[in-house]
C-alpha positions in Angstrom: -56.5 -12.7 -53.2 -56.7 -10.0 -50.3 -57.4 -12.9 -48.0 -54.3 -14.3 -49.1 -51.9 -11.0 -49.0 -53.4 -10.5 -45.3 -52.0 -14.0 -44.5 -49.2 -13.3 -46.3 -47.7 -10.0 -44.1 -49.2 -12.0 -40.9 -46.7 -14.3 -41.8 -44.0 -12.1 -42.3 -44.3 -10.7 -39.4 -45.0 -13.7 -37.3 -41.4 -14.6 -38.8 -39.6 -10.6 -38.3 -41.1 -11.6 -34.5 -39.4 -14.5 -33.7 -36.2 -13.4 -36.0 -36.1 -10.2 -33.6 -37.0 -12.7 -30.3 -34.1 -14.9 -31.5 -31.5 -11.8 -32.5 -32.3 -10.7 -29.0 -32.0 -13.6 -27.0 -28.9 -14.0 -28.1 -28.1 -10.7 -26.4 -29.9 -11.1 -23.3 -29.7 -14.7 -22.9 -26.8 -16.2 -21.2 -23.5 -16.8 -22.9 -20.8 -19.4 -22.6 -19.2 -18.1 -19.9 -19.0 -21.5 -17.6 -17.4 -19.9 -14.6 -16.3 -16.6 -12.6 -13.8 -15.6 -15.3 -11.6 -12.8 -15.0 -10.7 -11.3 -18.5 -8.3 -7.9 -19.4 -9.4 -5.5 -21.7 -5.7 -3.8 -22.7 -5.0 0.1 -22.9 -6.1 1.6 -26.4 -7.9 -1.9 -27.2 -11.4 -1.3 -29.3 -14.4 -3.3 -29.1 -13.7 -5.5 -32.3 -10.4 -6.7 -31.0 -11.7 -7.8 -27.4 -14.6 -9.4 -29.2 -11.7 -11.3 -30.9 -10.4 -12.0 -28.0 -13.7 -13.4 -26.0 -14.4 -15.7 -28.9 -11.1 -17.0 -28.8 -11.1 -17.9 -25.1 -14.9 -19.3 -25.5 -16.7 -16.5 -23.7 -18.9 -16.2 -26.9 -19.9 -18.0 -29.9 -18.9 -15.5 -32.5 -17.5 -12.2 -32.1 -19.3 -11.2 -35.2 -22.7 -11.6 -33.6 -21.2 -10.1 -30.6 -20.1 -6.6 -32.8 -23.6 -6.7 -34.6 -25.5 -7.0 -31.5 -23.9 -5.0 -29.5 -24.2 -1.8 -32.2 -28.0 -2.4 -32.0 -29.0 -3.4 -28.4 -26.3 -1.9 -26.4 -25.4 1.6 -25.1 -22.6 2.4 -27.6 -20.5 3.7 -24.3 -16.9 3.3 -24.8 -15.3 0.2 -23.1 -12.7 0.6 -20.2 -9.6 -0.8 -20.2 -8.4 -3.3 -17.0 -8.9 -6.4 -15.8 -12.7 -7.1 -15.1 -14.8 -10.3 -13.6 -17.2 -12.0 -15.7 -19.3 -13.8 -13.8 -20.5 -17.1 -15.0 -23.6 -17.2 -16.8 -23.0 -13.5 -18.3 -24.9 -12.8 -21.1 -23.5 -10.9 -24.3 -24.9 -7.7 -22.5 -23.8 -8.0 -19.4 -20.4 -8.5 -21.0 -20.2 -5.4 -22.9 -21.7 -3.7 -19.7 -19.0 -4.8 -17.6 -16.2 -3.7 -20.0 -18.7 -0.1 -20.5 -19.3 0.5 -16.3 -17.6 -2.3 -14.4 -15.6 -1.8 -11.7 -11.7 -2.9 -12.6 -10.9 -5.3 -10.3 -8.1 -3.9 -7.6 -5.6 -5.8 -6.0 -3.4 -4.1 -3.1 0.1 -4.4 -1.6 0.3 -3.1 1.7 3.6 -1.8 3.4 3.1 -1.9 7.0 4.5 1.0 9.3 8.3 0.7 9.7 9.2 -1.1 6.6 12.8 -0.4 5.7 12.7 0.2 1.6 14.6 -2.4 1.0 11.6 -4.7 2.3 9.4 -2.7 0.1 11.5 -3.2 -3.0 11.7 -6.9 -2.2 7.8 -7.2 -1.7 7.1 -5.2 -4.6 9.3 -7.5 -6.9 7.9 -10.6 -5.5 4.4 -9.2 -6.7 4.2 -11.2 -9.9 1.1 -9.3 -10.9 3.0 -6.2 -11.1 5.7 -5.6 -14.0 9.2 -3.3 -14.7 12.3 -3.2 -12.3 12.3 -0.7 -10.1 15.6 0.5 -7.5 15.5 0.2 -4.0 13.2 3.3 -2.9 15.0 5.8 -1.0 14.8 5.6 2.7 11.9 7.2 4.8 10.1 8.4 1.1 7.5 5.8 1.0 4.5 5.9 3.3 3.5 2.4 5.3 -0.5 2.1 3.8 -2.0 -0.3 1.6 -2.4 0.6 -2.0 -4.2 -0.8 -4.8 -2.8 -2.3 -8.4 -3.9 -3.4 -11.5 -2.6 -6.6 -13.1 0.1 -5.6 -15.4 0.7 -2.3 -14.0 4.4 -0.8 -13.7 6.2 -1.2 -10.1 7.7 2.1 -11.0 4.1 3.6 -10.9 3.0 2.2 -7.2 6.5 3.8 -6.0 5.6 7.2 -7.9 2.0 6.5 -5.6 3.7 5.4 -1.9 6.0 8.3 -2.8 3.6 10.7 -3.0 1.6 9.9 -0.7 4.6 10.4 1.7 5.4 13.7 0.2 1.7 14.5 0.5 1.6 13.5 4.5 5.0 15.3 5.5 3.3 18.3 3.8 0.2 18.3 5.9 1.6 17.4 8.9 4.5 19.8 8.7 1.4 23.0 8.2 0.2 21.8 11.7 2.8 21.2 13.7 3.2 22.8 17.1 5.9 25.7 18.3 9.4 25.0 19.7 9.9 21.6 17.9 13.2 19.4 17.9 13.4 19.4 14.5 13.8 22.0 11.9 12.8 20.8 8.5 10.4 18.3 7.0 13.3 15.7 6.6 14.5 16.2 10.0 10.9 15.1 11.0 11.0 12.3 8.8 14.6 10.7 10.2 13.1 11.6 13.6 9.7 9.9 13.4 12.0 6.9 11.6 13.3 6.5 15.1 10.3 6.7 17.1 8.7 4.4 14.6 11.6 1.7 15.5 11.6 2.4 19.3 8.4 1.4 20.0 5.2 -0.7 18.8 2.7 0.8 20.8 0.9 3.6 19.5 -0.1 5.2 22.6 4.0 5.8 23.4 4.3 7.4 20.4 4.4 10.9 21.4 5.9 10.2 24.6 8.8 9.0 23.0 8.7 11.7 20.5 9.1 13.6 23.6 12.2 11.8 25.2 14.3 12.1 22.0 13.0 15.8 21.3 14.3 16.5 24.5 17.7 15.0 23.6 18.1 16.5 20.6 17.4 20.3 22.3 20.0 19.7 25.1 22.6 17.9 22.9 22.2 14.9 24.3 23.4 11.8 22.8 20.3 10.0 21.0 21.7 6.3 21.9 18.5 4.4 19.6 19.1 1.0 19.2 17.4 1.1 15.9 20.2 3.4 14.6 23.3 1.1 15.5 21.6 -1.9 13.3 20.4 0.4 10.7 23.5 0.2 9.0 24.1 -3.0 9.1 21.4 -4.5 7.9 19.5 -1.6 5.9 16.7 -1.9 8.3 15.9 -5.3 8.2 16.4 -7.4 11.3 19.7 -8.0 12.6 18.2 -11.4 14.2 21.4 -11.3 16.9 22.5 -9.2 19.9 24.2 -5.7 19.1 28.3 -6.4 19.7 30.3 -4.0 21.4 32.1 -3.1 18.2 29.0 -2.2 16.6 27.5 -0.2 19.5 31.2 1.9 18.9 31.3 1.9 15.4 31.6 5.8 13.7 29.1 5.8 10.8 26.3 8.1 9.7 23.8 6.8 11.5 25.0 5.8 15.0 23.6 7.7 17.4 25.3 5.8 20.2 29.3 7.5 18.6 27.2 11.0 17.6 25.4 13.6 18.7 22.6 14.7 16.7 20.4 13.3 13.8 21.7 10.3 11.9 22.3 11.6 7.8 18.7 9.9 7.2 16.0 8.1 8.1 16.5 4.4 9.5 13.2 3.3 7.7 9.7 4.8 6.5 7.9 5.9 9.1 3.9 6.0 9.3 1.7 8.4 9.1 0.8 8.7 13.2 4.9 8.9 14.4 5.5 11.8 11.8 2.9 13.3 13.7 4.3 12.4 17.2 7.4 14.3 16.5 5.7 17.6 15.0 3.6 17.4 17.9 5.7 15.5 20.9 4.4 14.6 24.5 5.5 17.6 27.0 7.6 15.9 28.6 10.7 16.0 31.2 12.0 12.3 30.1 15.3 11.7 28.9 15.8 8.1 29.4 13.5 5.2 28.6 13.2 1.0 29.4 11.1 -1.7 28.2 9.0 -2.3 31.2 8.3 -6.2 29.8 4.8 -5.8 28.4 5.9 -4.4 25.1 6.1 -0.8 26.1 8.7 1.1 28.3 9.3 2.8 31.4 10.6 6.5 31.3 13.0 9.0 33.7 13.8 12.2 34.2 17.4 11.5 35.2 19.2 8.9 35.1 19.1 7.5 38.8 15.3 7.2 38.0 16.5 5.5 34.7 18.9 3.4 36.5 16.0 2.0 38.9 13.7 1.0 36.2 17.1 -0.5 34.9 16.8 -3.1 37.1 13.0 -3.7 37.8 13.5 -4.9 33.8 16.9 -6.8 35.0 15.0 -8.6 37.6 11.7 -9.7 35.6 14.3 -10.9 32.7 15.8 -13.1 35.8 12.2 -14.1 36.9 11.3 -14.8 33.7 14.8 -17.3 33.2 16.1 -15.0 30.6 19.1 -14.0 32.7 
């Protein structure tokens, strides 16, 4: 009889082994998840609903297991809520350890230095990842970086971010700039740098054209940008045409060519490095400036200088047959 109750609780726990070996390897082993699958756990969501919601999509045989072995074998961490990859042959654990300390994944949406906002609305609203309406931004309060997203998340949230981080810039920048500048307030930095930014695509001219117009601005002199004549025509975007006359003459806000002074507001959002250029401009003598053909320009002191790089920029046009 002993020899037979000794057999008896081998048995038995022969049997509690492989039961336990089993319950576990349905934990550890891998799931059903066939592929790289990328799943969303939503705000406020507990871990009985998302189990719902991975049996129902396949990602597990049954969230019931799932729930029982997860309160026994896992960490009982709280789960995060996002979007999260699941890579394929995930085990039960590695699921719940994604959800508990996964990175969410990120996607970005980058504005690129000199963006008119009415180019960053548009790209924002053809982000079909993102979700809410949203107004046109105003001008010269977003800054030009890349910035990351959830799936799902507002539009009005990534503008309260751009925003910010703009507001956050102007503010640093402002605390360091140098003595004797053209401008006299963080905005009159920001609708100066929104020129610069226009004027020229080379970052080494940067402060020397922060310079020229710096110098204008001290002496009265008429800012004549380009930039500001199309600015409101077009809210920034490209006027894909030659300026006419009638434009160059038109009275607005913003034409510098029929004003002296500042336009009302910036002619788009300026980056980070041509807010600095204006708090801390090129010393400089320039007052007039040219393309010189290879993408950057040509500056003078006066205008008979001015008028001489005039026409070495006439005469490659006319070697180049575009005269």
């Amino acid at each position: 009889m002993v020899r037979r109750g000794c057999l008896f609780i081998a048995a038995l726990a022969v049997l509690a082994f492989i039961g336990i070996a089993v319950f576990a390897s349905g934990w550890y082993g891998s799931a059903q998840v066939e592929e790289d699958t990328s799943f969303i756990v939503p705000s406020g969501s507990s871990l009985t609903s998302v189990a719902g919601i991975l049996e129902e999509k396949g990602l597990i045989s049954s969230a019931d297991a799932f729930l029982l072995r997860a309160k026994i074998l896992g960490s009982g961490a709280p789960i995060k809520a996002g979007e999260f990859l699941i890579p394929a042959g995930a085990s039960p654990a590695t699921i719940l350890d994604t959800f508990q300390n996964g990175d969410v994944i990120r996607r970005f949406v980058t504005v690129p230095e000199g963006m008119p906002s009415v180019m960053v609305y548009e790209r924002l609203m053809a982000e079909p990842l993102l979700k809410g309406e949203i107004s046109v931004p105003e001008e010269g309060t977003i800054l030009p970086d890349s910035y990351d997203f959830e799936r799902g998340e507002s539009r009005k949230s990534v503008v309260a971010r751009m925003q910010a981080a703009m507001a956050d810039t102007v503010r640093e920048l402002w605390a360091k700039r140098a003595s004797n500048i053209a401008v006299k307030t963080p905005r009159e930095a920001v609708i100066l740098a929104s020129i610069v930014e226009k004027e020229t695509g080379v970052a080494s001219e940067r402060r020397m054209v922060a310079g020229l117009y710096s110098n204008r601005v001290k002496q009265g002199m008429m800012l004549q940008a380009d930039p500001t004549i199309i600015y409101p025509i077009t809210k920034g975007k490209p006027l894909g045409r030659r300026i006419l006359q009638s434009e160059i003459s038109a009275v607005n806000g913003y034409n510098t060519y029929s004003m002296v002074g500042l336009p009302i507001g910036p002619i788009t959002n300026p980056g980070r490095e041509s807010i600095a250029a204006v708090l801390n401009p090129a010393k400089t003598s320039a007052l007039y400036m040219v393309a010189d053909g290879k993408g950057g320009h040509e500056f003078g002191d006066t205008l008979e200088q001015h008028n001489a790089n005039v026409q070495k920029w006439y005469a490659l046009r006319r070697q180049r047959g575009e005269m």
